[in-house]
N, C-alpha and C positions, 0 to 999 in steps of 0.2 A: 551416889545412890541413883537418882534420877537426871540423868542428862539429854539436853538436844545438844547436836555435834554437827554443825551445817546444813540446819533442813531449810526446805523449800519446799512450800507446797503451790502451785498453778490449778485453777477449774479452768478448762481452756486456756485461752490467752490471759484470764486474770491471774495476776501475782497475789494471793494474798500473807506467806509468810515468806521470807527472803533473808537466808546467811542467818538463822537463829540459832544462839546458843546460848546456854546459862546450864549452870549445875547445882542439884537443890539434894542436902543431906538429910540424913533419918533424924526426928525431932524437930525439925523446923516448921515454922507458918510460914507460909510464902503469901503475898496477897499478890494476885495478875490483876491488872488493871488498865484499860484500855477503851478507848469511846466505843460506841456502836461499829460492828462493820470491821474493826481492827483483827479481825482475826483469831480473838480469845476460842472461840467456839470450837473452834477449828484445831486451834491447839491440842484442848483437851480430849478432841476426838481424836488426835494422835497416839494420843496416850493412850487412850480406851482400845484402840485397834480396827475402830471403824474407818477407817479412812488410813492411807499408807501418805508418806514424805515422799513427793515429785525428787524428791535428790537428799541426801544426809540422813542421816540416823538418829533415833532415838535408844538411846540404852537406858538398862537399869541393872545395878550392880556388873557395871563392865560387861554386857548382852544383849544386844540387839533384840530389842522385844519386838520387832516385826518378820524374824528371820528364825521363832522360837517358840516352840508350843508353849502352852502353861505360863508365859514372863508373868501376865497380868493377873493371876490368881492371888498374889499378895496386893492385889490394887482393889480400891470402890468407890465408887461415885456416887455421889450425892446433886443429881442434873433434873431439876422441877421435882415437883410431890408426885413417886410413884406410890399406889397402897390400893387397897382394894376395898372400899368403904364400907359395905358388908360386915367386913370383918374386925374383931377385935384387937388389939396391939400385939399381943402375944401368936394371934392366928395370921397374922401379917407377916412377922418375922418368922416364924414356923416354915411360911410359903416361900419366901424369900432362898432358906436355907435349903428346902426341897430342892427347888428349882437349880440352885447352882452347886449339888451335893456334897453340902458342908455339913449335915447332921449332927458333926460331931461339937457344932455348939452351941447345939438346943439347948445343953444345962445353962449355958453364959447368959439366957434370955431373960432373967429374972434382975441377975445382974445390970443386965445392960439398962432394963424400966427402971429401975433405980438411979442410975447414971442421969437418964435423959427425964426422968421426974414423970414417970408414965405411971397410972394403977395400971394391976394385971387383973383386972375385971372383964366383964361382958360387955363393957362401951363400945358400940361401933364407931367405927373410921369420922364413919358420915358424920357423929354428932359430935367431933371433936374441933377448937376452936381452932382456928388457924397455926398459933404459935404450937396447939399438941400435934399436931399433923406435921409441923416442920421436926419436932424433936423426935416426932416416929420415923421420920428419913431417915435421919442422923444417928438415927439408933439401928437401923437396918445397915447402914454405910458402915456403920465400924462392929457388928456382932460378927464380925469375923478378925477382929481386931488386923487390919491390914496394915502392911507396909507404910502404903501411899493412898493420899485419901484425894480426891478431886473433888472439891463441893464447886457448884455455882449458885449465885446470889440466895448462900443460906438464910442471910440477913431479910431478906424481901418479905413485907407484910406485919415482922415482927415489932410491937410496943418497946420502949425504953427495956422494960424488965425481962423480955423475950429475949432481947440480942446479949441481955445481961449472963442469961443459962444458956442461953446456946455459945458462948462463949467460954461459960465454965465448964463448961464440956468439955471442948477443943481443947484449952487450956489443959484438960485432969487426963487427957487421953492423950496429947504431945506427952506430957513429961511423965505420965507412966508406961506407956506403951511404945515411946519413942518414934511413934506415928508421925511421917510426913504430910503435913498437908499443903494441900495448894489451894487458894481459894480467890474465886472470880467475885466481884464484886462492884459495882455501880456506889453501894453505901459507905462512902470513904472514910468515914469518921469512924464508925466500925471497925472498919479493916484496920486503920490507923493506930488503932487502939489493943487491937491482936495481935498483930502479925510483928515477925522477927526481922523478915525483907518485903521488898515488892518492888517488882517486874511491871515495865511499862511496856506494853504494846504498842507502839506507833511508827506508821509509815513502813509497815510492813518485817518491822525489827523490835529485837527486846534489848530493851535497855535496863540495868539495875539502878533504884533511886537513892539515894543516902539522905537519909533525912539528918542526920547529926550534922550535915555539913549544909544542909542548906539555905538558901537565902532567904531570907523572909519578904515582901513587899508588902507596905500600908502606903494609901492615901488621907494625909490628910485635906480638907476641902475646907477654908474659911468662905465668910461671906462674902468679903472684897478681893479685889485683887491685891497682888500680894507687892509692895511697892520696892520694899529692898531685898529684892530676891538677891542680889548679890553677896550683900552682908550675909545675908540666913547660908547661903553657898559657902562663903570663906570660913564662918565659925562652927558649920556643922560636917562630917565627912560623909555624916551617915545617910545626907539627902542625896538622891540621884539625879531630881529633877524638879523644876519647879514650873510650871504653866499656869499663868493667870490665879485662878487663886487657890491652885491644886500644888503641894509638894508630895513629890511621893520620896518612900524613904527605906531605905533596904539596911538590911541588916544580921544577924545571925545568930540572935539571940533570939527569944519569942516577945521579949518586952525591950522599949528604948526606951530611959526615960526625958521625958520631951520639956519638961519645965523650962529648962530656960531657952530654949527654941520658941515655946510659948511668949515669955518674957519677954523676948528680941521680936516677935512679932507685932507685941502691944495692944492696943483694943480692937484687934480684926477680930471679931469671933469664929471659934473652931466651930463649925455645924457637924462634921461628923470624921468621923473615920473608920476607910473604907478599908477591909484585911481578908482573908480566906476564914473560916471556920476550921478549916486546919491546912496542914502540909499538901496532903497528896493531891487537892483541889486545884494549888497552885498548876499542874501538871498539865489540866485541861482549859484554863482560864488564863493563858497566856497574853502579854500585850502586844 
């Protein structure tokens, strides 16, 4: 559906994507993920058609969407809160639709307040709390019910119960709508929690991550040092290393159980153990 096929993009002499490719079907959450400065931005301005590939191609259903009027009319973005605070939800979307002459789904707009949990009242923009203002993007993003959806950090701002519906969203609009989305992200637990894949941007390449196959690392940290690190090394596989009074311990499960690791250790007490909050953290917090 959506593919990059050898791009490269240069500002000058800076490289900042290099040999990218990945290909992303209709239905899927994709999460992109990548530190500051990696490139994400850039990506999806490829995709938007603001910016053209220093070399390769972007396609969308086997078509070069830079080489193609109209590719990106089944696409929308979801890039900061655009809205006009003046105006009410329904006179937001109304404007939305003017502007890029889709009229034809002003009736879906009642629909779609419902979806994203909006009344269709006289409330302005202005006096709406942060999480209504994200789900009025999100509601402008897909009242065209698109292809390919490009959100960036929809998650940003939102309480526990926020990321809760704006997840139910995504969620009710992939698997009705068969809507692609791709979604930029900093809030990893989030995304973790959404998405189908994810795409790591780093060192100017994307990488795909497999979370089912991957390694887990804890620290455990006692008070002493650790005297028969030997022993703990020959009766455990699962340690990788042990340093003074640190074993760390990898594994591919999300839990090891450590009891008689504990046992062979004796009265050194455990003070803590140190782990990610989840997967995709591991990515950035490398040792």
């Amino acid at each position: 559906m959506l593919e990059f096929r050898n791009v490269y993009k240069s500002f000058k002499k800076k490289e900042v994507l290099c040999d990218v490719n990945f290909k992303l079907s209709a239905g899927e959450k994709v999460g992109l993920i990548g530190s500051n400065g990696s490139g994400k931005s850039t990506l999806m301005k490829l995709i938007a058609k603001t910016q053209l590939p220093s070399k390769g191609k972007v396609y969308f259903n086997n078509i070069d969407i830079h080489k193609s009027h109209n590719m990106i009319k089944d696409f929308s973005f979801m890039i900061g809160q655009i809205y006009y605070p003046e105006l009410n939800a329904r006179q937001n979307i109304e404007n939305y639709l003017k502007i890029n002459n889709k009229m034809s789904y002003i009736s879906e707009i009642q629909t779609m307040l419902n979806i994203v949990g909006l009344e269709d009242n006289e409330k302005k923009v202005k006096n709406y709390s942060y999480g209504m203002k994200q789900r009025l993007c999100l509601a402008i993003c897909l009242i065209t019910q698109p292809k390919v959806a490009v959100l960036d950090e929809p998650f940003l701002g939102l309480d526990p119960l926020g990321v809760r519906e704006l997840n139910n969203i995504i969620e009710k609009y992939s698997k009705e709508k068969n809507t692609l989305f791709l979604i930029s992200s900093h809030q990893l637990k989030e995304l973790e929690g959404l998405c189908d894949r994810f795409l790591l941007l780093e060192n100017h390449q994307i990488k795909e991550i497999d979370l089912h196959n991957r390694i887990i690392t804890q620290k455990l940290i006692f008070k002493n040092t650790l005297s028969n690190a030997s022993e703990l090394k020959d009766n455990f596989r699962f340690i990788k290393k042990i340093d003074g009074n640190t074993i760390t311990i990898i594994n591919k499960d999300e839990e090891v159980d450590l009891t008689n690791l504990l046992n062979l250790v004796g009265k050194n007490p455990l003070i803590k153990i140190e782990s990610n909050d989840n997967l995709l953290s591991s990515y950035f917090y490398k040792e």
